[in-house]
Structure formats: C-alpha cells, structure tokens
N, C-alpha and C positions, 0 to 999 in steps of 0.2 A: 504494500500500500504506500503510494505517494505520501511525503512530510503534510504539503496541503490537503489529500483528505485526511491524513489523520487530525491534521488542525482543525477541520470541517468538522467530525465524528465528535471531536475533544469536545468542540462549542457548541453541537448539536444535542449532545449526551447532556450534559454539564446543565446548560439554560432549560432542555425539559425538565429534567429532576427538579431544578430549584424551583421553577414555575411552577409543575403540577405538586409538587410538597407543599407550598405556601398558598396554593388555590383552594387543598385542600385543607388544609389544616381552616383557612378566612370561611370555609364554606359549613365546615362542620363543627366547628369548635367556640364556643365564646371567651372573647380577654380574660384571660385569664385561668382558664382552665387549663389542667394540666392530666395528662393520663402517664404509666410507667410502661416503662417499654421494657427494661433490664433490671430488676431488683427497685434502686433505689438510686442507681448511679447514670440513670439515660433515661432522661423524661421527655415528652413533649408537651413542651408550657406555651402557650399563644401570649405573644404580646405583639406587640407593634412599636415602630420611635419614627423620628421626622427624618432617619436618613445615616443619624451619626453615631458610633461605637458607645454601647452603654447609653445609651439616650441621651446623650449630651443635645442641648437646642445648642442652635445656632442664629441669632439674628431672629428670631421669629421667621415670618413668611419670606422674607425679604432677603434673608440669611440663606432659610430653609431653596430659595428661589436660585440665590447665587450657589450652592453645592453642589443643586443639580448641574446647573450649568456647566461645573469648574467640571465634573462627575465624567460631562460628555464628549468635551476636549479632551480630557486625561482617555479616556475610552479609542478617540480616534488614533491617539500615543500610542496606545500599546498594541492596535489595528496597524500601523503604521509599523511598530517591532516588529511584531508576528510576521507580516509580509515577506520584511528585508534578510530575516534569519530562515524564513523557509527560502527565499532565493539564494541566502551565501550557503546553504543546504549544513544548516547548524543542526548539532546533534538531537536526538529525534525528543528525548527529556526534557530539552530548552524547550524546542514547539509544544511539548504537552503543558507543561509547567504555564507559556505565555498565551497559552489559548485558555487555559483551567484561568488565569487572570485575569486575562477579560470576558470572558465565559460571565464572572463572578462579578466582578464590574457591569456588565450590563445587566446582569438579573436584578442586581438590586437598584437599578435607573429603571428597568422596566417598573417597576412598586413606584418608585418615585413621580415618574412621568405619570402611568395610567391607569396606577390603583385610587387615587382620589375621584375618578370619573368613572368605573365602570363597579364599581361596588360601593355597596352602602353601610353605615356604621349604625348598626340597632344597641341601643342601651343595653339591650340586654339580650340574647341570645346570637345566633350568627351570621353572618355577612349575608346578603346575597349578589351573586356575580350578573354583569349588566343588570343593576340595578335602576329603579326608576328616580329614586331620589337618592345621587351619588353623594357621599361626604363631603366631599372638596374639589378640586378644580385638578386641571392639565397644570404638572408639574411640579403639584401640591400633595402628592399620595405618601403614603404612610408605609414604610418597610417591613415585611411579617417576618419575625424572628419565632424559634419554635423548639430548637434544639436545647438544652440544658443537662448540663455533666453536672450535678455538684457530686463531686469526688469524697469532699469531706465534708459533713455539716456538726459544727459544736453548737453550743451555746450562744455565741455571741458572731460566729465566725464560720464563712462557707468557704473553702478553697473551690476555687473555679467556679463563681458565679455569674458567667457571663449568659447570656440566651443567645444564641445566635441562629444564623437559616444556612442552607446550603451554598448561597451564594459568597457567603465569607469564609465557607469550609474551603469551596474550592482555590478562590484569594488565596486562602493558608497555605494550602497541599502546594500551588503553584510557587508562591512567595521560598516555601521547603526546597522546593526541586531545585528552582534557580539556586537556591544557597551550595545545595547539593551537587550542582553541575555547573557550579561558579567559572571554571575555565574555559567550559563549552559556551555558556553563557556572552561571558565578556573578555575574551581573548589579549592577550596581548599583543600592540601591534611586536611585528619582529624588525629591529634595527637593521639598514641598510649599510 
C-alpha cells in the first residue's frame, strides 16, 4: 500500500471512530452521566468544554471564535506536512503519526465548527442530532469528551483526571510516534 493511502486509511479510520464515539455517546447519554466499561479504571463520562484542554475558556465567544480559527490554519500546517513527507517518501510511522495528528485536529474543529448547529442541548436528558432548535451557532459548538482513566482515586486526590475523546487520543499516539521516530521525522540536513 502506497504512504498516501495509508495516510488516506490513517485519517479515514481515525475521524470515523472519533465522530461516530462522540455522536454516540451526545445521542444517548446525558452531561454527565457516566457508565464503567473496565472495573473502575475506564469509564465513559459525557461532558463537553468550548474547545480547550480541561475546560479552560478562553475569551468567551470571541476567544472561543478566534481558536477555532487559529485551530484551522494550524490544520492546513500539518495538511501541508503530511503532503511534503509523503512526497520526500518519509518513513511510513512519521505519515501514521502526522495523519493520527491531524486526523485529531480536525475531529475536534469538526465539534467546534458544527456541533452548535446540528444538535441541540436539552436540560436534561440527550442531545438530539439535526436538531430543530440547535444550541448555538457555526463555529460556536461544544467539544464531547467521554473517555476517563482515573487510575487512582483517594480522598482528596485523582491521579489522571482528565476526560478526554478520541480525537486527542489520537493527537497523543501521533505527538508519541513522532517523538519515537524523531530522526525519520526531522532529519538532519547533511553538511556539504
């Protein structure tokens, strides 16, 4: 298989999973609710944020308006890598790595972009998809996070309580790889 379909399959595979997990999960799940998947150590908890790691805001809508923006440039950056590494025909873990990167990059701009207009936010039970009264506007939509490790839980203190989705697992695995395949990655030029 050619580097570029495997980069096609990478971002193909990648952008399904993370859509159809966060369609489902906004379809059948209410904020907040959470079910165990492994013991006590892999749950899936629903929440949502405006975009940024740990629900940090940003600027309100305005804020929230310019990330996406900054979100979609960066996206065409790393469309722009991908390209040029499948062309100097880089080793085949770099193109997995920066396609699983922007893969994860655009799942979570798709939430961003056109989850405020095609689903709607009920008080209290769960979303419904193309809905008739959407929450919010084009480029205003809310990120579905879902995944949750806590590894440890004390008294006062969780080791690993992030919520996260698919689309910043794959960020991860990719962000991994390049560190892993750092040479193939970013080469050194060789002195003349």
């Amino acid at each position: 298989m050619s580097k570029r379909n495997i980069a096609i399959l990478t971002i193909f595979l990648a952008l399904l999973i993370d859509q159809a997990s966060k369609i489902y999960v906004k379809t059948h799940f209410s904020i907040g609710e959470e079910v165990t998947v492994f013991s006590n150590w892999f749950l899936l908890h629903f929440t949502e944020n405006n975009g940024m790691a740990w629900g940090f805001e940003f600027g309100g809508k305005s804020g929230k308006l310019f990330l996406t923006i900054f979100r979609i440039f960066a996206v065409f950056g790393i469309l722009y890598w991908l390209i040029s590494s499948i062309k100097k025909n880089t080793h085949t873990a770099v193109i997995i790595a920066i396609a699983l990167v922007f893969s994860g990059a655009v799942g979570n701009i798709i939430d961003s972009v056109f989850y405020g207009v095609i689903f709607d936010a009920p008080a209290y039970g769960v979303a419904t998809l193309f809905a008739e009264n959407p929450y919010g506007e084009l480029m205003h939509g809310r990120v579905v996070d879902m995944l949750y490790f806590p590894i440890y839980e004390g008294e006062n203190f969780t080791f690993f309580n992030a919520i996260f989705n698919g689309a910043d697992s794959f960020i991860t695995i990719g962000v991994i790889l390049l560190f892993l395949f750092n040479k193939q990655a970013f080469p050194k030029e060789t002195e003349k």
